[in-house]
C-alpha positions, 0 to 999 in steps of 0.5 A: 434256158431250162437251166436258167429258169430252173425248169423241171418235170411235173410231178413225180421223176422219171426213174431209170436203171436205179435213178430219179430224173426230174431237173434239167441239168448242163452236164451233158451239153457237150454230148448233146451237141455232138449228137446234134452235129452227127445228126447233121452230118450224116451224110459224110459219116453216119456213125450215128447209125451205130448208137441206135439215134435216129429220127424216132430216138433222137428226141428221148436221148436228147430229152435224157442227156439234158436230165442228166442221164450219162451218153454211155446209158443213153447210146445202151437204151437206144441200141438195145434190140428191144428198143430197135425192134419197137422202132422198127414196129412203129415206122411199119405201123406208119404206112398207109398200107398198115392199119394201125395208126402209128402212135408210139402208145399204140404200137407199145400195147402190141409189141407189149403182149408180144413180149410177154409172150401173149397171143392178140384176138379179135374178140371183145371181153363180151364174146369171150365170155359168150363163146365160154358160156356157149360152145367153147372157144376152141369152136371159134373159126380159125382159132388155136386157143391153148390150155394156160396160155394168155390172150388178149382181147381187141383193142389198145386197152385190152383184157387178158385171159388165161384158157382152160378146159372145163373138165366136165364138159371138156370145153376151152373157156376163159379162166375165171382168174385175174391175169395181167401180162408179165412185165418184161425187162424189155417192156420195162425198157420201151415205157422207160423209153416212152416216157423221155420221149413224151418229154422231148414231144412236149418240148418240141411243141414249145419250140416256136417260143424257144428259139426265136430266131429275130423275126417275127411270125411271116404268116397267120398259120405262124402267129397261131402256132406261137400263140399256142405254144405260150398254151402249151407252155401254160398247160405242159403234162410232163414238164413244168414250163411255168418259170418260163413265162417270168422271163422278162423276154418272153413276156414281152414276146407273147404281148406284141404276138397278141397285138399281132393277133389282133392286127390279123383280125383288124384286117379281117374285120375292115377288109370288103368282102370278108363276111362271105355268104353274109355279103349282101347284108354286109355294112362294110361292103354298104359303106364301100359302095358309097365311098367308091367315088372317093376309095380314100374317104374308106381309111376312115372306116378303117381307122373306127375299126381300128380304135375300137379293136385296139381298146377292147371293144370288138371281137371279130373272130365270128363275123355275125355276131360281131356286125349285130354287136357292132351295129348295137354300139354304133347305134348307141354312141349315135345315141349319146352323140345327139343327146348328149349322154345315153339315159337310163330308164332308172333316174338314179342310175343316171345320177351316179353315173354323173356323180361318177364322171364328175369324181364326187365319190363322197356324194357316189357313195351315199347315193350307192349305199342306199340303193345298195341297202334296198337292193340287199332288202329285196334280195337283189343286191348283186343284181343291182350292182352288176347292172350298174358296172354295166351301165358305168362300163357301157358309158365309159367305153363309148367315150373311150371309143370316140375322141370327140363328140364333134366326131364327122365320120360317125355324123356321116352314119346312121343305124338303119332297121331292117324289115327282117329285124336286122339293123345295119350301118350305112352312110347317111 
């Protein structure tokens, strides 16, 4: 699918042993499969434990591999002592006996001055610098500080300092010179390394969208994780999954996720008792109270809430806000119902909207221009036409919202006002 889409990596390539690697290629699916079928078979014949593949490698190599790094390079990055040793560090820093936190980031810095022959401290850059002002370093309890030696102060993204001895006081102080740890091969080798396997992590995120499998989400936790992979696939760090997107499938394959999204939240929104510590003034569980004698006249709640979730209308993600934004269009498309259409208190809004629905753009126009010049007069020209959109939209939703104005189940209901200033719909 990569190759297809001709999906690459963002930015600059990754170089390695004298190569550039930025493509996805197809000329190691042979070795990716044999690793894969290794992997799998483990149990039987572990050679794989032999080319240094194992659960923490397995994503870079492969990530390798489908850039076009050759098996025989990869089998030799992953073998070698230095990259064993940082794995074996990294699954030590997993424990929950470890403090550290196990991040391949953070076990890098540690295994990074270790290297390079650096000695980790608990101090900061400022205690440092104190303890050089003052008594020295070599006072600091249980310290070994030693002339020309690097240390590292705390921190996984630590200062370095070179110790020397102040020859007039004969104190250990931190050299005013600017020291950086050397870069090793081996260090060179593991951020190699850590760069194809921020690759493979990316891609691993991406997987629910990848590989479908024919079958659609089984649970709300499902839905959300495929729905933020099409995020991922739009933000990617490291790869560029932006040709993805335009495969006709997967365009397909988000739009129903969404409808499917959206069902989620249908069923919330309609469902007795789903606004929680909100209960007691709860315009579902109000309705429901009075449908008790007859549960089935209940599908025509149901059905409002559907149609207006269908066509945009509500956003139930935050159920307060919805029930007060619910309440207020229901209380406007009562309105509208009784009056025949809700009014302005501009008479020349109500006029273009007219205009508007009866489709006489010519007399719209000339209307529209002279309040536009007014307006534009007054300094409130992009007032005016926002308020007016608004005000066009608001109309035009409601009559999308019912499919008559001969509507028996929203003649059944009426919008009661509270003492505490809140506002409910209950049955009339």
């Amino acid at each position: 699918m990569f190759t297809q889409s001709d999906v690459a990596l963002n930015g600059y390539p990754i170089e390695y042993n004298g190569k550039s690697y930025k493509n996805f290629v197809t000329d190691n699916q042979i070795a990716v499969a044999k690793i894969l079928q290794a992997a799998l078979d483990m149990g039987n014949d572990p050679i794989l434990l032999e080319t240094g593949i194992n659960k923490h490698t397995i994503g870079a190599a492969n990530v390798m591999l489908s850039l076009g790094v050759s098996l025989e390079e990869t089998i030799l990055m992953m073998s070698n002592p230095a990259i064993k040793k940082f794995i074996e560090k990294v699954d030590a820093d997993k424990s929950i006996f470890s403090p550290y936190s196990g991040k391949f980031e953070d076990t890098l810095s540690r295994e990074a001055d270790r290297l390079a022959g650096i000695t980790k401290t608990k101090l900061t850059p400022s205690g440092v610098a104190n303890w050089s002002k003052g008594s020295g370093l070599q006072n600091i309890k249980g310290s070994n500080f030693k002339v020309g030696e690097i240390y590292a102060t705390k921190g996984s993204e630590p200062t370095y300092f070179k110790v020397e001895k102040d020859l007039e006081t004969g104190k250990l102080v931190a050299s005013k010179e600017q020291v950086s740890p050397n870069n090793t091969e081996e260090v060179k080798l593991i951020k190699s390394f850590l760069e194809f396997n921020q690759v493979a992590e990316e891609i691993k995120g991406i997987i629910p969208v990848i590989q479908m499998d024919n079958s659609m989400p089984k649970n709300n936790a499902d839905l959300r994780r495929s729905l933020e992979a099409f995020q991922k696939m739009r933000n990617g760090e490291t790869v560029d999954f932006t040709p993805l997107l335009e495969r006709p499938l997967l365009k397909h394959y988000e739009q129903v996720l969404e409808l499917m999204a959206d069902l989620e939240e249908t069923h919330f929104a309609t469902e007795k008792g789903s606004y929680g510590a909100e209960a007691d003034n709860n315009m579902i569980n109000q309705i429901d109270a009075a449908f008790k004698k007859d549960f089935s006249k209940r599908n025509q709640v149901v059905e409002t809430f559907n149609r207006m979730i269908a066509q945009g209308e509500s956003n139930v993600s935050k159920p307060a806000s919805f029930e007060k934004r619910f309440v207020g269009k229901v209380k406007d498309i009562i309105e509208y119902m009784n009056t025949g259409g809700l009014k302005h208190h501009k008479d020349h809004f109500n006029e273009l909207y007219d205009l508007h629905t009866a489709n006489n753009t010519e007399e719209y126009n000339k209307l529209n221009k002279e309040w536009q010049d007014a307006a534009e007069a007054s300094g409130t020209l992009s007032e005016y036409n926002a308020e007016l959109k608004e005000w066009i939209d608001l109309n035009n939703k409601i009559l999308s919202s019912i499919p008559s104005l001969d509507n028996m189940f929203l003649k059944s209901i009426i919008v009661k006002e509270n003492k505490d200033g809140t506002s409910n719909v209950i049955p009339d």
